[in-house]
MILO-254907 format. One record per residue (C-alpha): x, y, z; residue in three letters. Coordinates in steps of 0.02 Angstrom, whole numbers, plus 50000, padded with zeros to 5 digits. Example, Ala and Ser with C-alpha at 12.3 -4.5 7.8 and 13.67 -1.06 7.14 Angstrom:
<nodes>
506154977550390ala 506844994750357ser 
</nodes>
This chain:
<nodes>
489105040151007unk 489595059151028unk 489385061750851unk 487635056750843unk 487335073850955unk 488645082950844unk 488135098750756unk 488875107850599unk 489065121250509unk 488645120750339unk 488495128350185unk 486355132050128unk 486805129849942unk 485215139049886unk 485895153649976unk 486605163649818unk 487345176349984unk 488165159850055unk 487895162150231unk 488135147150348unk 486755139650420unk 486845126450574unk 486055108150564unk 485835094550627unk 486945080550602unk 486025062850631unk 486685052050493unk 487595063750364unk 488775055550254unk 490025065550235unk 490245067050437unk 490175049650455unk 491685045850319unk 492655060550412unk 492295052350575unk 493105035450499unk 494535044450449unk 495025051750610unk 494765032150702unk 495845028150568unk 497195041550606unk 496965036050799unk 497165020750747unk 499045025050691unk 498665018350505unk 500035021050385unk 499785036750274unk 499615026150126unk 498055018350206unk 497225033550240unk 497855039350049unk 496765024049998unk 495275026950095unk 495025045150044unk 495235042149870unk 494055029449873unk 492705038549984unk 492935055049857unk 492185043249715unk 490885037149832unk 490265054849905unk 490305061349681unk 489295045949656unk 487885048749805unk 487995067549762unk 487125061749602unk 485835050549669unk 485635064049805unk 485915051149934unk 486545061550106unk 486295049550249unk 487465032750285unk 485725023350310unk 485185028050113unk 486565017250057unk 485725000450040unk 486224986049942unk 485694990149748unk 486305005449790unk 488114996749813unk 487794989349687unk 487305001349555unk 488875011549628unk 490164997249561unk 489144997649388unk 489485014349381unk 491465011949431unk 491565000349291unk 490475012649169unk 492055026549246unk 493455015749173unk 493915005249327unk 494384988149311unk 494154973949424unk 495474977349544unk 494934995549558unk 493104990049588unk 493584978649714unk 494774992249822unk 493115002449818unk 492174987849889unk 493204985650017unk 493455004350085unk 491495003650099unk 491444987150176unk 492644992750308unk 491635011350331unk 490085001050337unk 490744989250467unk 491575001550572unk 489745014350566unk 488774996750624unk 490014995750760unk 490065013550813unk 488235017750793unk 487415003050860unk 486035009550739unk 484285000750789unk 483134994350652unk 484704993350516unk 485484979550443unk 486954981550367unk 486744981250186unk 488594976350161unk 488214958750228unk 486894956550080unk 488364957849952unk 489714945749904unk 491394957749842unk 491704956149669unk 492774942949578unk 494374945649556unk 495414938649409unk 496444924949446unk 498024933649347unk 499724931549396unk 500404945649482unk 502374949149388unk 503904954449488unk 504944966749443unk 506194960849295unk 507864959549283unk 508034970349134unk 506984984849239unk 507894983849382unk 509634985849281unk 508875000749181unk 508365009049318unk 510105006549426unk 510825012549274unk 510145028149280unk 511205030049450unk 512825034549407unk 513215049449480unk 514005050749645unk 512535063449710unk 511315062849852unk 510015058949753unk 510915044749640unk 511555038649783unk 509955036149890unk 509025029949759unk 510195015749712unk 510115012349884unk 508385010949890unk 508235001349755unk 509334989849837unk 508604987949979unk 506724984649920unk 507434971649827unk 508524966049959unk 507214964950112unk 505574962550006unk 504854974150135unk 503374984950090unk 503495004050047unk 502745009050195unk 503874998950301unk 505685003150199unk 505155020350238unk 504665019550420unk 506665014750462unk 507745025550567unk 509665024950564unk 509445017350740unk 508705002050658unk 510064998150527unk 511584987450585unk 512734992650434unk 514124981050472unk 512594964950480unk 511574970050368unk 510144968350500unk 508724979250493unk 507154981650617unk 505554982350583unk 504564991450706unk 502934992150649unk 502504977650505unk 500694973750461unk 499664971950607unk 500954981650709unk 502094965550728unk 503954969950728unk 505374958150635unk 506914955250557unk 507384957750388unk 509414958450304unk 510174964150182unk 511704957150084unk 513454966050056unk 513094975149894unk 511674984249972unk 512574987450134unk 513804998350011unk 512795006949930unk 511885011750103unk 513655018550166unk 514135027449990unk 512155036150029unk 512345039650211unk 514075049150181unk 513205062150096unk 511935066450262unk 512525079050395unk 510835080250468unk 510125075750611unk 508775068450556unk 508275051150636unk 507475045150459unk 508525033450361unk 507795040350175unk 507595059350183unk 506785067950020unk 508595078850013unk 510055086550104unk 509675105450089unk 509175111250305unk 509415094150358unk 507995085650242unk 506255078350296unk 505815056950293unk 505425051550139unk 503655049950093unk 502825035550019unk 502305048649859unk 503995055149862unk 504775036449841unk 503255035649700unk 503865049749604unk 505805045449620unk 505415029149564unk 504445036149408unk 505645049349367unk 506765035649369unk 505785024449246unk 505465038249138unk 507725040049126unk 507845022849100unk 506545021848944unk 505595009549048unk 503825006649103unk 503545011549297unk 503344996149392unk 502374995049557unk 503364993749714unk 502684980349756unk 503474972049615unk 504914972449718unk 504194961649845unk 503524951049740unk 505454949149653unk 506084945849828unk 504954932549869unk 505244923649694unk 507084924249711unk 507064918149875unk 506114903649818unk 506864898049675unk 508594900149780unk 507784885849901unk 507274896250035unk 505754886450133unk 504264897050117unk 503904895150308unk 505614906450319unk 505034917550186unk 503284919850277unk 504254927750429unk 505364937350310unk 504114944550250unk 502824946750382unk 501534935950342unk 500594928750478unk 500244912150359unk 501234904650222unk 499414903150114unk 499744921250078unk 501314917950004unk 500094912149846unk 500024928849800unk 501864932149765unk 502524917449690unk 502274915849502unk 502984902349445unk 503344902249231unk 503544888249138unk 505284887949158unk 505184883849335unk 504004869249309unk 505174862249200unk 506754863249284unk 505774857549442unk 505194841749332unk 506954836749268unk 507484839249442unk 506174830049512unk 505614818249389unk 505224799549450unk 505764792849304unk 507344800949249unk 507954800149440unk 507554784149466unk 508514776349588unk 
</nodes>
């Protein structure tokens, strides 16, 4: 690899004048988790992935700062180890400590690959991740959704748009990244069809949305003049930029915090699509492709079903009762 050979300038700490002195770079940490980055970027990631991974590798660099561990090949496995003690010991919970697994797991796998180090086993492949709770992951509820849509009532841009996206991640069950990656060019307002370019694993598809949504979409779109090729722009003033995935973040808490309502994930969203889909009778090999899942045992993740729907599927069901 060229980076292997790469040298940088850094900062000689015990310098109190702070000139830059040039070293080596063999196995340096930091270069190594920049270098990821970039193959990420390449890669054409979406900018909430990359979000994730640097967040993730700024806890890991604060933790190895104070262990003074500097080289990739000083991470070994009670180091990992120690490191998700001490996420827990920093407040995170299981979820969190399991993102960070996984953002080393992936740096670890892709450094192996790149590096072709000799005499190094990966220590990732010592470690199992850790457990995750089995909890039900919740939609986003009725009463939520109608607070929030509430809180757009005025015929602006910005009520506008935002009752249109709330619409239409309800509507598609299509993931932020995704909702915000549409051009005009992909919406057919009169059939509700919508393509998506790019899905998860760079697979395009299909999704719809219904009649209500389609309105609001046309009462939003009267308001642009631009000529922007973005479907959500942040606003109107010198033709507007696409809509970030942080922007959609913070209109959806700004929103919350109108409506008197706790913030709820987008996700949730999804999650609300794929529910209502089933419990409308939608076969879940349909709602797989809906929702770009490459198998239906992903699906597993979404659907929560209450007690409610046991029930109603029992006295629907029930061998007894329908006994014929």
């Amino acid at each position: 690899s060229m980076l292997k050979k790469e040298r940088a300038i850094v900062f000689n700490e015990t310098d109190v004048q702070g000139t830059i002195s040039e070293t080596l770079v063999d196995d340096y940490l930091l270069t190594w988790l920049e270098a990821f980055i970039i193959d990420r970027k390449a890669q054409g990631v979406s900018e909430g992935t990359i979000h994730f991974y640097t967040i993730k590798f700024k806890s890991l660099v604060k933790y190895c700062d104070s262990k003074i561990i500097k080289e990739v090949q000083q991470i070994t496995p009670p180091v990992i180890r120690d490191y998700l003690l001490w996420l827990e010991n920093k407040g995170h919970n299981e979820g969190g400590r399991h993102a960070h697994f996984r953002a080393i797991r992936a740096f670890l796998k892709w450094y192996e690959d790149e590096l072709e180090p000799d005499n190094w086993r990966n220590p990732i492949d010592k470690l199992k991740a850790p457990i995750l709770p089995k909890e039900q992951l919740n939609p986003i509820s009725n009463f939520t959704l109608t607070a929030l849509l509430n809180t757009c009532k005025i015929d602006s841009f910005s009520d506008c748009r935002d009752k249109a996206i709330l619409y239409c991640l309800l509507d598609t069950g299509v993931r932020a990244g995704e909702l915000l990656a549409i051009n005009l060019e992909d919406i057919n307002q009169i059939s509700g069809e919508i393509l998506i370019r790019s899905g998860k694993g760079r697979k395009p598809r299909t999704v719809f949305i219904g009649k209500k949504s389609r309105k609001e979409v046309r009462r939003y779109l009267k308001h642009r003049h631009d000529n922007n090729h973005a479907l959500w722009i942040s606003h109107i003033r010198f033709g507007g930029e696409r809509l970030t995935y942080w922007g959609l973040r913070s209109m959806l808490r700004r929103r919350s915090e109108k409506a008197g309502v706790e913030t709820p994930q987008l996700h949730a969203f999804r999650r609300a699509f794929a529910i209502s889909m089933l419990r409308k009778g939608v076969d879940v090999f349909t709602l797989s492709k809906l929702m770009g899942h490459e198998s239906i045992d992903v699906l597993k993740y979404y659907l929560k079903q209450s007690t409610e729907d046991v029930e109603l599927a029992h006295k629907r069901f029930g061998p007894v009762d329908n006994w014929s």
